[in-house]
C-alpha positions in Angstrom: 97.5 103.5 137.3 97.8 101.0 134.4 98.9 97.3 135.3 100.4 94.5 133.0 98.2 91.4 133.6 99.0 89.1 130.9 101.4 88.7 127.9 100.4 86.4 125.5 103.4 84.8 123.4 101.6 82.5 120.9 102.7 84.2 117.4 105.2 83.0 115.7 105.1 86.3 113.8 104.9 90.4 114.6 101.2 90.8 115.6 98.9 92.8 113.2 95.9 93.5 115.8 93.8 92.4 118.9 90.2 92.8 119.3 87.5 92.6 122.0 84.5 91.0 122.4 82.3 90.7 125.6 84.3 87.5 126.9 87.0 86.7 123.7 90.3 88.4 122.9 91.2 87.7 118.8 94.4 88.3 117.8 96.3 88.4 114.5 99.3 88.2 113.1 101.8 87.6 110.0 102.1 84.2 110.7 99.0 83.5 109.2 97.1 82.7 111.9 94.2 84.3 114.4 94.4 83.2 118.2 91.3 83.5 120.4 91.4 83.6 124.0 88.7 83.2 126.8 89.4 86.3 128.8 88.5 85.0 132.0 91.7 82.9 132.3 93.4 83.8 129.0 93.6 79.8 127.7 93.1 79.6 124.2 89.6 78.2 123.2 90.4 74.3 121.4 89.8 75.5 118.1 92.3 78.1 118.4 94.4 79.1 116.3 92.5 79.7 113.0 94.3 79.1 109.8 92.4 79.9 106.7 94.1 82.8 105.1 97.4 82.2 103.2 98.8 84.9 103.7 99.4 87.4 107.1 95.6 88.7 108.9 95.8 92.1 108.9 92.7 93.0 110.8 89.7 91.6 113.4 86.4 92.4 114.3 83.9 91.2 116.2 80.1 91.5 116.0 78.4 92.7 118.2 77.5 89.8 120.3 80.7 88.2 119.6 79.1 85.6 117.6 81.1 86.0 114.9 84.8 86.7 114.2 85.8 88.7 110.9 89.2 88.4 109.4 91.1 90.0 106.3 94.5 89.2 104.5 97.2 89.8 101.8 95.1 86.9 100.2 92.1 89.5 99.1 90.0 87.8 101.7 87.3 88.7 104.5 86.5 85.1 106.3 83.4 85.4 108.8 84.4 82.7 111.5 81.9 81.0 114.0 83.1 81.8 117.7 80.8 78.4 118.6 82.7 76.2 116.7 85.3 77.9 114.6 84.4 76.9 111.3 84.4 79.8 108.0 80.8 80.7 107.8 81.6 82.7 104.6 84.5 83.8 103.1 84.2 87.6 100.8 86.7 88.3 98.4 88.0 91.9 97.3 86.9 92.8 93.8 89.9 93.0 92.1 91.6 90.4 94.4 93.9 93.0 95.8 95.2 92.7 99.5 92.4 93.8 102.3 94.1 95.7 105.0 91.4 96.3 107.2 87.8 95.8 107.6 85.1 97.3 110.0 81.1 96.1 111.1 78.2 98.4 111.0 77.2 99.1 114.5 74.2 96.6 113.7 76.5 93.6 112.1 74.5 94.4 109.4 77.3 95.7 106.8 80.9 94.8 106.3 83.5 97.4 104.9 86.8 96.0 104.0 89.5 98.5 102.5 92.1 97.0 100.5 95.9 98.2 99.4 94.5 99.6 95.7 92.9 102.3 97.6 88.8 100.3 97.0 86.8 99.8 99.7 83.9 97.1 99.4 80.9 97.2 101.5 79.0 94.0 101.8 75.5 93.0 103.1 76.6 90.5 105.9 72.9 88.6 105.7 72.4 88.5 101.9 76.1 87.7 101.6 76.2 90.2 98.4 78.0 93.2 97.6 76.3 96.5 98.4 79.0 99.3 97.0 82.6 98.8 95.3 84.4 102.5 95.6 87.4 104.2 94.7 88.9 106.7 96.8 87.7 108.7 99.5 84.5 107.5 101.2 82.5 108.8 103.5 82.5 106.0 106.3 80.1 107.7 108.8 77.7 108.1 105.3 78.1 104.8 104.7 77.0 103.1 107.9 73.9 105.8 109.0 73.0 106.2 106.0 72.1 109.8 106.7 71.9 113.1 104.6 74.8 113.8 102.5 75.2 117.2 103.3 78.8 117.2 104.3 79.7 117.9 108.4 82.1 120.4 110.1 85.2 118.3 111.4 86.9 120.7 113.8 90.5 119.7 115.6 89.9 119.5 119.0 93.4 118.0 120.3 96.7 117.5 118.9 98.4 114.5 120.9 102.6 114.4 120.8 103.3 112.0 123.7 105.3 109.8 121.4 108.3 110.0 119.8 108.1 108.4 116.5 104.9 107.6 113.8 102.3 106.1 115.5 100.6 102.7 114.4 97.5 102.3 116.0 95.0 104.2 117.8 91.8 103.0 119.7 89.1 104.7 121.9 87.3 102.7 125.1 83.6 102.0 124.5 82.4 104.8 127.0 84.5 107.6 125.0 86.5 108.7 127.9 89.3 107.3 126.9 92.3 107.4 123.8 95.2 104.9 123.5 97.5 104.5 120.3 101.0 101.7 120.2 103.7 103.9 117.7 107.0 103.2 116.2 108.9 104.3 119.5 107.5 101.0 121.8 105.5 103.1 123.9 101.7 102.6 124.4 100.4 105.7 125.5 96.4 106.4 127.2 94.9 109.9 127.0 92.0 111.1 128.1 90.1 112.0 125.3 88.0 114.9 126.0 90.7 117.4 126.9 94.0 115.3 125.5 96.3 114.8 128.7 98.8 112.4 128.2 97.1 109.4 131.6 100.0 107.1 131.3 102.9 105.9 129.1 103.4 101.9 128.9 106.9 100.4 128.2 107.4 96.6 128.1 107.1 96.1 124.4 110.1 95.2 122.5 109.5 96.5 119.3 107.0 98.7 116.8 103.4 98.7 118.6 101.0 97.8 115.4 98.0 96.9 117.8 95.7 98.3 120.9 92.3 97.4 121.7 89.7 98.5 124.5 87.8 95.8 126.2 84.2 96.9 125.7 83.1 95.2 129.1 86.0 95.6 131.7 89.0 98.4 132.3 91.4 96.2 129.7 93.7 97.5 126.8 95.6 94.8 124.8 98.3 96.0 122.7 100.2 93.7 119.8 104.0 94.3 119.0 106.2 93.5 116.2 107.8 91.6 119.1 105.4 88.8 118.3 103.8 89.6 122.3 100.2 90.7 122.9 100.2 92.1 126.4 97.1 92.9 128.3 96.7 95.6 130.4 94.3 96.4 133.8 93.4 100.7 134.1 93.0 100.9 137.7 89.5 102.5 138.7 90.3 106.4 138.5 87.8 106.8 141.7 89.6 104.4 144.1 93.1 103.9 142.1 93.1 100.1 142.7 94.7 97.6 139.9 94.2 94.5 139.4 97.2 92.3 140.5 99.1 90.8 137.9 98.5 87.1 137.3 102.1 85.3 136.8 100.5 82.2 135.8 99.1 84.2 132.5 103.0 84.9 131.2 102.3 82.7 127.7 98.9 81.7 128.8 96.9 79.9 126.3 100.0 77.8 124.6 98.6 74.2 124.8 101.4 72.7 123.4 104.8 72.6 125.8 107.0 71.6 122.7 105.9 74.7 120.4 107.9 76.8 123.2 111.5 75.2 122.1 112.6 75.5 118.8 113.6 72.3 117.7 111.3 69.6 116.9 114.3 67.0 118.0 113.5 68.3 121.5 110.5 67.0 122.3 109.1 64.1 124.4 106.1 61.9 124.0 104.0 63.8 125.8 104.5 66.9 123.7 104.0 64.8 120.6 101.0 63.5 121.7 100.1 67.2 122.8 100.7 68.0 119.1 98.3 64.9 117.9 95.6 66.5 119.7 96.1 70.2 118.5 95.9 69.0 114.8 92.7 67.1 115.3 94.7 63.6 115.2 93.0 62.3 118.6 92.8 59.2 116.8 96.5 58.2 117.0 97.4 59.0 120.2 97.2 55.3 121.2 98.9 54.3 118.0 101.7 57.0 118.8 101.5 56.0 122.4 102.3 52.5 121.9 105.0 52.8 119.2 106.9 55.6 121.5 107.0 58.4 119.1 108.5 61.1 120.4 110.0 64.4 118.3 112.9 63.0 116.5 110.8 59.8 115.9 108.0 62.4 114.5 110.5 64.2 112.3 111.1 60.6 110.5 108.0 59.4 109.9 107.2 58.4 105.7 104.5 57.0 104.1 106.4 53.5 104.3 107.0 53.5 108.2 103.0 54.3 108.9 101.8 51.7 106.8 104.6 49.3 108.1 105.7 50.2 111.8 102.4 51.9 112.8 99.9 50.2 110.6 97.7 53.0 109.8 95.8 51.4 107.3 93.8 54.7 105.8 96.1 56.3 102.6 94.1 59.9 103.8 95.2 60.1 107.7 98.5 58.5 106.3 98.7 61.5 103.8 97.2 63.8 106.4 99.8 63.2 109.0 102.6 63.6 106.8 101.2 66.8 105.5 101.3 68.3 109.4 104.5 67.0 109.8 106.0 69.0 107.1 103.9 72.2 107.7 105.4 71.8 111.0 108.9 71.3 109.9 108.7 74.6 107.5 107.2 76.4 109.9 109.6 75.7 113.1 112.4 75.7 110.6 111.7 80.1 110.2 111.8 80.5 113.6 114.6 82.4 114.3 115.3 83.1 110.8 116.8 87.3 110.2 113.1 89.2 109.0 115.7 89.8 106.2 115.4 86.2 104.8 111.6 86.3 105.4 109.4 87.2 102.1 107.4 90.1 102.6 104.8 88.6 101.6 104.4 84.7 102.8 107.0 85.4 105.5 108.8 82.4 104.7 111.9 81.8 104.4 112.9 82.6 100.8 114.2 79.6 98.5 114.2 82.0 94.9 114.6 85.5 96.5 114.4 88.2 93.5 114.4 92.5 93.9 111.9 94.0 92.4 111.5 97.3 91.1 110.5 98.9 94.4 113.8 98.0 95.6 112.3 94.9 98.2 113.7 91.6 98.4 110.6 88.4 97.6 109.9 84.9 97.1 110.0 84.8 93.2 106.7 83.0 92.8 104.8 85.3 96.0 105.6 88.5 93.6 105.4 86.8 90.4 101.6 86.1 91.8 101.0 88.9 93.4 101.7 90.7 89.9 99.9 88.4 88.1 96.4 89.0 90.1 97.0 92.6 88.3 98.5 94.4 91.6 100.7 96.4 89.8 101.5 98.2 93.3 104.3 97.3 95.8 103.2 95.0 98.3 105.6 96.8 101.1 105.3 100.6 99.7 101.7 100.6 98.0 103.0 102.9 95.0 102.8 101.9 92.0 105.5 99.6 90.7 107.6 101.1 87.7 108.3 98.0 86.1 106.9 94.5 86.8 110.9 92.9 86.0 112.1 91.1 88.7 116.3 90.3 89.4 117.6 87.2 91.0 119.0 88.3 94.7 121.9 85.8 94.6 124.1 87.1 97.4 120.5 87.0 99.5 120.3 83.4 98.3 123.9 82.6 99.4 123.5 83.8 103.1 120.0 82.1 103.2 121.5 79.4 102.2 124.7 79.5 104.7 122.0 80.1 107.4 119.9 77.5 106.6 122.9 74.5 106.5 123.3 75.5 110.4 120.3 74.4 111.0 
């Protein structure tokens, strides 16, 4: 028996994947972001989320220990991230620059392999911070981290596994082996076991694609990301005395700190959620300011360099500057909400203000794909082929409805 225990609703975007450590849950998504949850009550640690990659995190991994955190984005960048504190302990970028899709640890955390869209893979010496190997096309990945003989191995099909209905997205096996579990197009999860491929069980309460599943490596736990912006968690009852772990309703959404991110509008919120927001953004220092002025969410939303120095009497022209730079990274990033994936950009899933076609037949941002071109990634950032032509065309009936939606807002 498999039970839901949690369903985490942080992402403001489709979750990319989830990954383990001994106490930690990591997940990312293409909002940009990574969120990392204590898994002994599922709240958020206080330097969650991480946001150093400009682009959507495509992939996670832990070390071993858990010490350290390991990140990859449409930016071309690995970032190593402290799970003490948080902070970038080095950043790796992709020869090339092209997008890193997903990365992988040594079984020692000694090497790093990140495999990028171009079809590369770089392999990095995590201690020396240096680049060990830069290779095109097929690599050996088992070569690469034993470093044993080259003579090549027999690979022999042991199971073929059909218990979805559609292409499946991602695929995981528990720590001990036993066990197989893969999320697919069709919103399924399904769990097999792995050493003679009957279908265990077949999970149902995503809402969309599954792109993400992870094994806990230290307790009976699958979590599984969706398209649907949800990472649930899942309990697999123990197969000897069929007992699951009762689900704990006060995890639905565990981990969001801020009560105001949960509504849409920014109009909506109270003092308290304000002052919530204050805190989250590492602005502890004006919640007394804020307090005593009565700032509340429409109050926040008209806040200008004149009214701080004036009304609130922040005297310092960097938290002034710093405040007003959160408030409209908030704005933009409420303000895409709810906005049709259709007016998103594929690639900075914002909404577009200059959306152009370009030759693979995808709608962008005109400066995201005039960039991404420009950094010599003459492939299609949705398809990977290559791109016949680097002309873009304006998408003006795009821009039209884009702009219809956006004066309802």
């Amino acid at each position: 028996m498999v039970s839901l225990i949690c369903t985490l609703q942080d992402h403001r975007d489709e979750v990319y994947w989830c990954a383990f450590s001994p106490t930690l849950l990591a997940t990312c998504s293409g909002d940009k972001t990574i969120r990392i949850y204590n898994t002994n009550d599922f709240s958020e640690l206080p330097f969650s989320p991480l946001s150093g990659h400009r682009y959507g995190v495509h992939c996670c991994c832990f070390s071993v220990c858990g010490t350290y955190l390991f990140t990859c984005s449409t930016d071309a960048l690995t970032i190593i991230w402290s799970m003490a504190t948080g902070e970038v302990k080095t950043k790796f970028e992709h020869p090339g620059g092209s997008p890193v899709r997903v990365c992988s640890l040594s079984p020692d955390s000694s090497l790093l392999l990140s495999g990028a869209s171009d079809g590369t893979l770089a392999l990095w010496d995590f201690h020396s911070k240096k680049l060990c190997k830069f290779q095109f096309g097929r690599v050996s990945i088992g070569l690469l981290w034993t470093g044993q003989s080259t003579e090549a191995c027999e690979m022999k099909l042991l199971h073929t596994l059909t218990g979805q209905s559609a292409p499946v997205l991602s695929c995981a096996f528990s720590s001990d082996g036993e066990l197989l579990v893969s999320g697919s197009v069709d919103k399924t999860v399904t769990v097999y076991n792995a050493s003679d491929g009957v279908l265990l069980h077949t999970l149902k309460r995503h809402e969309s694609f599954v792109t993400a599943c992870a094994f806990s490596p230290t307790l009976p736990w699958i979590a599984t990301g969706s398209m649907d912006k949800k990472v649930n968690v899942w309990r697999i009852a123990d197969r000897d005395s069929g007992q699951a772990q009762p689900r704990n309703p006060s995890c639905q959404g565990a981990g969001r700190k801020l009560s105001g991110h949960s509504r849409l509008l920014v109009s909506d919120w109270s003092e308290e959620d304000v002052l919530a927001w204050l805190s989250e953004e590492g602005l502890e220092e004006l919640v007394t300011t804020f307090t005593t002025n009565n700032i509340d969410g429409p109050e926040l939303l008209c806040l200008t360099k004149e009214t701080l120095t004036s009304e609130l009497s922040i005297e310092s022209v960097g938290l002034r500057g710093k405040v007003l730079r959160k408030v409209e990274a908030l704005k933009a990033e409420l303000t895409g909400l709810d906005a049709p994936d259709e007016f998103l950009c594929p690639i900075t899933r914002e909404v577009m203000k200059d959306p152009v076609i370009a030759a693979d037949g995808y709608s962008y941002e005109r400066k995201a794909i005039e960039s991404w071109i420009s950094a010599k990634n003459r492939s299609s950032p949705m398809t990977n082929l290559p791109l016949p032509t680097t002309l873009v065309m304006p998408n003006r009936s795009l821009k039209t409805a884009i702009g219809r939606w956006t004066a309802t807002q």
